[in-house]
ZAMARGU-4260 file (C-alpha; in steps of 0.2 Angstrom, whole numbers, plus 5000, padded with zeros to 4 digits):
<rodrens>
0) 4827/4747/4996 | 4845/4751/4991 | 4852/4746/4974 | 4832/4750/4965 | 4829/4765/4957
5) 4816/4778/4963 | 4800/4776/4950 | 4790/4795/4950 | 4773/4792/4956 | 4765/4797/4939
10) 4746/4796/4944 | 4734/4810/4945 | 4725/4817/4962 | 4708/4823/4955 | 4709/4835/4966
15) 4724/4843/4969 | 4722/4846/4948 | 4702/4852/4952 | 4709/4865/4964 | 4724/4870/4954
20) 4712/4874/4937 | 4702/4883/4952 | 4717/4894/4958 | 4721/4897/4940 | 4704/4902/4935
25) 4703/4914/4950 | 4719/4922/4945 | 4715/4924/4929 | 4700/4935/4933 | 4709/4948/4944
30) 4721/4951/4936 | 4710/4954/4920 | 4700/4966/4932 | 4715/4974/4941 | 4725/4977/4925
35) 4709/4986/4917 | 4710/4997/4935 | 4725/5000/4932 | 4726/5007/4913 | 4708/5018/4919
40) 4718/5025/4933 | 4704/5019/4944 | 4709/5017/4961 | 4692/5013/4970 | 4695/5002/4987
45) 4687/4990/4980 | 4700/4986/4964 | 4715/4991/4977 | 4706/4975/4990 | 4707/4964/4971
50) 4725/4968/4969 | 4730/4963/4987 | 4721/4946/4984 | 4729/4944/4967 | 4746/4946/4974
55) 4743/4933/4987 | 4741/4923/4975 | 4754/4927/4965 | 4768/4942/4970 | 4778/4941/4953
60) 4767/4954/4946 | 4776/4968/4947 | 4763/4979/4938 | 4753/4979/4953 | 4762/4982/4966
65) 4765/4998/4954 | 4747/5001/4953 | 4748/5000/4974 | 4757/5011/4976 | 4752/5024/4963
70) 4735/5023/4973 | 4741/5023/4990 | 4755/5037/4986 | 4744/5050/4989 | 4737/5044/5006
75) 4756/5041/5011 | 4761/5058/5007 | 4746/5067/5016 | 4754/5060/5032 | 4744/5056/5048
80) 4736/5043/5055 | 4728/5037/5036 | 4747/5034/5033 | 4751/5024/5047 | 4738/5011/5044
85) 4742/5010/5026 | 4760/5007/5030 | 4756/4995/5040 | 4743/4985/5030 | 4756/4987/5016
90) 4770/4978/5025 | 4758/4965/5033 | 4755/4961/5013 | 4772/4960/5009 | 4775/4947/5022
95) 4762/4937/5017 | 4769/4938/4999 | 4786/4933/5005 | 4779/4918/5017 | 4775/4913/4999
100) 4793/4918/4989 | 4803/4927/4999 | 4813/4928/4985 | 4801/4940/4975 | 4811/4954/4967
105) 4796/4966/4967 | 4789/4961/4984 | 4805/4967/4992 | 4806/4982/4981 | 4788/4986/4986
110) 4793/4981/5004 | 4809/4995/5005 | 4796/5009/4998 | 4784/5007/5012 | 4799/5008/5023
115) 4807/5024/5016 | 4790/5030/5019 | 4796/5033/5037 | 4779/5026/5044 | 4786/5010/5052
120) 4795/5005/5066 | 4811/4999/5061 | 4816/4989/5077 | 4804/4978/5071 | 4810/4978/5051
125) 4827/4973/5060 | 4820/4960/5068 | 4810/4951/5058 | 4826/4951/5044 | 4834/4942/5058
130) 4821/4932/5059 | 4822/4930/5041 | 4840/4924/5039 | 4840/4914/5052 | 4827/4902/5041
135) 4839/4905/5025 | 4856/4913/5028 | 4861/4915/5011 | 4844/4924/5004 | 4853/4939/4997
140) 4836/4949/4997 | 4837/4947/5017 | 4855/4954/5018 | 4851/4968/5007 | 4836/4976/5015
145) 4844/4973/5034 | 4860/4983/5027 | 4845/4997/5021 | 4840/4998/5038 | 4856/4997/5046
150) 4859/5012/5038 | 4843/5021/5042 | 4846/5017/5062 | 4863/5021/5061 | 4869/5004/5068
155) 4888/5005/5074 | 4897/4997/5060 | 4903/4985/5074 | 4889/4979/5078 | 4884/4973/5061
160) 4902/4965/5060 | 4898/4956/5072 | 4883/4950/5063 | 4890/4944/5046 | 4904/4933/5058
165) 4892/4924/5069 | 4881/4919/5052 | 4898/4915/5043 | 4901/4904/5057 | 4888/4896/5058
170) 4889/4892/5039 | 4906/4897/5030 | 4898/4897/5015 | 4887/4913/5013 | 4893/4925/5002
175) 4882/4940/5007 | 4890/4939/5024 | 4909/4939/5017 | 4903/4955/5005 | 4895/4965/5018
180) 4911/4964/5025 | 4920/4970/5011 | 4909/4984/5013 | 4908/4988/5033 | 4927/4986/5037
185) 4933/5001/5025 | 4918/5010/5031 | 4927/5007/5050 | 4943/5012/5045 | 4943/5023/5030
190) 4940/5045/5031 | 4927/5051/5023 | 4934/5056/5007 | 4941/5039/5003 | 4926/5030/5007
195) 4916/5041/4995 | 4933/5036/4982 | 4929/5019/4985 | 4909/5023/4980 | 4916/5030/4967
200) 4928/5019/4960 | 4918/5002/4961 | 4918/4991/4947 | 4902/4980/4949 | 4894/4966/4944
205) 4873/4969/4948 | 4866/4955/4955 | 4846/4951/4945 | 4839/4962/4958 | 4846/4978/4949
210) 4839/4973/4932 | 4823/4968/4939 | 4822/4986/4947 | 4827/4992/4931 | 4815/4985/4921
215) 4801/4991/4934 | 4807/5009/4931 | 4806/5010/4915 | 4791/5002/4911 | 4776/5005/4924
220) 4781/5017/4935 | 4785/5029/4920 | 4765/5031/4921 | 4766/5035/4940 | 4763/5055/4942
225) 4781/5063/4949 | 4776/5066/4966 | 4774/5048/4969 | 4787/5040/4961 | 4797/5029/4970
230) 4814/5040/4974 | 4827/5036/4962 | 4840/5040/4972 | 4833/5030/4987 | 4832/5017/4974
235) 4850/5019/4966 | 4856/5017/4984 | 4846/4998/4986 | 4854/4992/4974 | 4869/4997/4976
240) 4869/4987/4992 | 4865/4974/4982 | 4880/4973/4971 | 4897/4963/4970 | 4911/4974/4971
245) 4924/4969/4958 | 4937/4960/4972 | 4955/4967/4972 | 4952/4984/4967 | 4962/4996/4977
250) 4955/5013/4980 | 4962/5023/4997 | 4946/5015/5005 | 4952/4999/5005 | 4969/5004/5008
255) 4964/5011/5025 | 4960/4992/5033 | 4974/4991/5045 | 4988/4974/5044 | 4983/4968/5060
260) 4965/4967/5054 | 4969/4962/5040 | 4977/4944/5046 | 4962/4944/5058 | 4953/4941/5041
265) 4964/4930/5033 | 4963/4922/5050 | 4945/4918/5048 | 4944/4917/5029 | 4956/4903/5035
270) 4943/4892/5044 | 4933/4891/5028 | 4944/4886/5018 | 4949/4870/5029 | 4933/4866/5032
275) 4928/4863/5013 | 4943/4870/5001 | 4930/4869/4986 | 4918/4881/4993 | 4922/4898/4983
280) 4912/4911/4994 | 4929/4910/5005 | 4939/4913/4991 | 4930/4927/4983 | 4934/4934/5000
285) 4951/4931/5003 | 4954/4938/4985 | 4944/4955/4991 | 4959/4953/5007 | 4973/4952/4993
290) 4967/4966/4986 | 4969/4976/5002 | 4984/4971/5005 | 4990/4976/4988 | 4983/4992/4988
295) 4991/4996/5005 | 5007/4994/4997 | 5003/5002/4982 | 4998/5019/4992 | 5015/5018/5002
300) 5024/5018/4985 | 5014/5030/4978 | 5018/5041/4993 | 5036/5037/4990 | 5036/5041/4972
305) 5028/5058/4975 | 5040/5062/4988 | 5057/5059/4979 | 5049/5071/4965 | 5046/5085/4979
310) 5064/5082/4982 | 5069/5082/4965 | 5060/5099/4964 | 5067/5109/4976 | 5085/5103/4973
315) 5081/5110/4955 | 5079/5128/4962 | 5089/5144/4957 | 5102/5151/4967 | 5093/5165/4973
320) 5080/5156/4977 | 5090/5139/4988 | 5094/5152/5004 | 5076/5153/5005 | 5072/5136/5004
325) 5081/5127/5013 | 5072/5122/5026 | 5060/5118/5014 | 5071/5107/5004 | 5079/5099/5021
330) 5057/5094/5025 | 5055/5089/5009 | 5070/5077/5011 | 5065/5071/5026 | 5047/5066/5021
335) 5055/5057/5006 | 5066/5048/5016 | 5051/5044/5027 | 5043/5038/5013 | 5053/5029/5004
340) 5056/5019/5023 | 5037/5016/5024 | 5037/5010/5005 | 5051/4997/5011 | 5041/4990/5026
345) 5026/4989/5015 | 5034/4980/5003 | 5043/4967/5015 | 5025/4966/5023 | 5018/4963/5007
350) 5027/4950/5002 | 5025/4941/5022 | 5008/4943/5018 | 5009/4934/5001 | 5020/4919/5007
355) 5010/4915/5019 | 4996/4915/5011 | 5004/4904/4996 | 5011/4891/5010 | 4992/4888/5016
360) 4986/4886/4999 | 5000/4873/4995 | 4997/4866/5013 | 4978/4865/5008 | 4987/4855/4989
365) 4993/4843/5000 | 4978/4839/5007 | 4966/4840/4993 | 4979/4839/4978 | 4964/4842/4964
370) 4956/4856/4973 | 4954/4870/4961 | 4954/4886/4972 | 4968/4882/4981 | 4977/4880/4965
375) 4972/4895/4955 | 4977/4904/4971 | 4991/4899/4975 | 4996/4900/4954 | 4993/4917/4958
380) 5002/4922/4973 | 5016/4916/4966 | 5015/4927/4952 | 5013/4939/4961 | 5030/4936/4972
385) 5039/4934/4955 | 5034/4953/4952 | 5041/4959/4967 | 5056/4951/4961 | 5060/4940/4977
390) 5073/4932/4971 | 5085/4938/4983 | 5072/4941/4998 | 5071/4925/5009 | 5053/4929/5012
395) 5044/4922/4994 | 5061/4913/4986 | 5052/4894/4989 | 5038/4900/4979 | 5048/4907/4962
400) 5052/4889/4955 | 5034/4888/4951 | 5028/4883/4935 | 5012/4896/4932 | 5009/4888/4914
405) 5008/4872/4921 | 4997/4875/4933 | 4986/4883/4922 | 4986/4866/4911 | 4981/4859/4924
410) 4970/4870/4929 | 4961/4869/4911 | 4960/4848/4914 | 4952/4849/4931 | 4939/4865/4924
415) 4939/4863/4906 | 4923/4874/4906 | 4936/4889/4907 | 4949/4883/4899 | 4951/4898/4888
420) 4950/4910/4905 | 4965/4900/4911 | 4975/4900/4893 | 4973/4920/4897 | 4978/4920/4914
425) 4994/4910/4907 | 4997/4924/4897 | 4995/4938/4908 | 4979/4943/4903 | 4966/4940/4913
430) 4966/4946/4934 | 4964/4930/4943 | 4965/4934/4960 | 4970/4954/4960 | 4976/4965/4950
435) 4992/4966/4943 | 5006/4977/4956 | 5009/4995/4949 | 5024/5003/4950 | 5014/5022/4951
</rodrens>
């Protein structure tokens, strides 16, 4: 009945505690006799039958699924039919073990070894994570082994595009899907090189997975003999899927995402954000979009900069030396004056980009005046007009009469868990939502 409050039923089922002490008892035993296995190096079919029943019981023990594949390496690598039906009975246990936690750091790390074995059908693999994240959208474990065999079937970018939007659709607030993006749209637009730069240049948070894969290499599988280690390159690239790029870094990767794409993005980011303003997986997003935008402008003035010191250069010459280049110095010009026109449109789009962006946030105050994203946001954007100096710009003016510091106060009442983050961010040093503009 409403107004009474729920009393826990505290009494006992005899049973239920008879067949937990039983469970208990049994796990106890195999592991005791699969650890000792394990230490003799003994990898008889019947210990490696005990470790497949312990790990059904339990999958958290990471030290067996070392000792599986420390014994079953061998038969992998031999090839052949042998290393087919191992595979498969592998995979079938790590299903079973994920029916059970599919949130088991070492059952997905044993699960992406059998894989990169090669003995599997990966149409399958890709559709049972479907299947997967269509039960829990958000499990991160899911989104990271389907972007491992994505790339090992060589899916069009596209396509998996496609895939993050109809799960962010169905539920706007899944972060895996909004970081795969991050990932898959400079993949689409950037060249080679810069997308390696981007590689290179991440800044990243790793999420548990990583330390739990770390932990795992440095204790058990040091023992594993060198020829059936897990690779740990292979491995260095899981995880690396399975890390948060810091959002607003530019790199020429990043740079590369055309405009129009861009407020495609912002479009839908959009939809998120007025369906529930509080909801942060949007807004780690849109900041990633900010930083794009940034570093687009940020590359045109580089460009620019370089240029006018080529000119600078060749004006410096000798006499001897100016009949000879001249047309040199008259290229040089011209591409400096090319620049320094593409430097101007990418600021004027910049700061288009940053208005509007600061009028949805505001229009999103109005709304919800004691949303917190929405302010911190918007705190920012306006910053960020303010260094562009658009005083005299009609694009951004509305937004310099802004009180940052007191925004941030208020900021440090409705969140006061960080109110020394936002005491820094009042003084410049700490990057809320991108990074501070560079003049170089």
């Amino acid at each position: 009945m409403h107004g009474r409050p729920r009393v826990k039923d505290k009494r006992v089922d005899p049973d239920k505690v008879r067949a937990a002490e039983q469970k208990a008892a049994l796990f106890g035993q195999l592991l005791e006799k699969v650890l000792t296995a394990c230490s003799s190096k003994s990898f008889d079919p019947l210990h490696i039958e005990l470790s497949s029943k312990l790990l059904e019981l339990n999958p958290e023990v990471y030290t067996v699924w070392n000792y599986r594949r420390e014994a079953l390496g061998p038969i992998v690598d031999a090839g052949g039919e042998d290393a087919v039906t191992t595979i498969a009975g592998e995979l079938a246990l790590t299903e079973r073990a994920l029916m059970k936690n599919p949130k088991s750091y070492s059952t997905w790390h044993h699960r992406r070894w059998a894989v990169g074995s090669g003995f599997c059908s990966l149409e399958r693999e890709l559709m049972l994570v479907e299947r997967l994240l269509e039960a829990d959208d958000r499990n991160f474990h899911g989104w990271g082994y389907r972007q491992l065999i994505a790339r090992k079937m060589g899916l069009p970018v596209e396509r998996e595009l496609a895939f993050t939007q109809r799960k962010i659709e169905q539920n706007f607030s899944n972060y895996s899907a909004w970081h795969y993006r991050t990932a898959l749209l400079p993949a689409l637009y950037s060249l080679p090189g810069e997308q390696e730069e981007q590689e290179l240049g991440r800044t990243s948070v790793t999420l548990p997975a990583a330390e739990a894969l770390a932990a795992e290499e440095k204790g058990e599988e040091k023992h594993q003999t060198k020829q059936h280690e897990y690779s740990m390159v292979e491995q260095n690239k899981d995880v690396e899927n399975q890390t948060l790029v810091e959002l607003g870094a530019p790199t020429s990767a990043s740079a590369a995402v055309p405009a129009e794409v861009l407020d495609q993005e912002f479009d839908l980011v959009k939809q998120a954000f007025y369906t529930e303003p509080e909801d942060q997986s949007g807004w780690f997003y849109h900041r990633w979009l900010l930083g794009c935008s940034l570093a687009r402008y940020q590359k045109a003035n580089r460009a620019s900069t370089t240029g006018s010191n080529i000119t600078n250069a060749e004006n410096g010459k000798s006499t001897l030396e100016e009949a000879s280049a001249s047309a040199a110095a008259a290229a040089a010009a011209a591409a400096a004056a090319a620049a320094a026109a593409a430097a101007a449109a990418a600021r004027v789009a910049l700061i288009n980009t940053l208005t509007t962006q600061a009028a949805m946030c505001k229009e999103l105050l109005e709304i919800e005046p004691d949303a917190k994203w929405p302010l911190l946001t918007h705190t920012r954007l306006c910053q960020l007009l303010a260094e562009l100096g658009t005083a005299d710009a009609d694009a951004g003016g509305d937004n310099l009469d802004f009180d940052a510091v007191e925004a941030y106060k208020k900021l440090e009442e409705m969140d006061p868990l960080r109110k020394g983050f936002y005491k820094d961010a009042a003084q410049g040093a700490a990057h809320v939502v991108a990074l501070p503009l560079q003049s170089t």
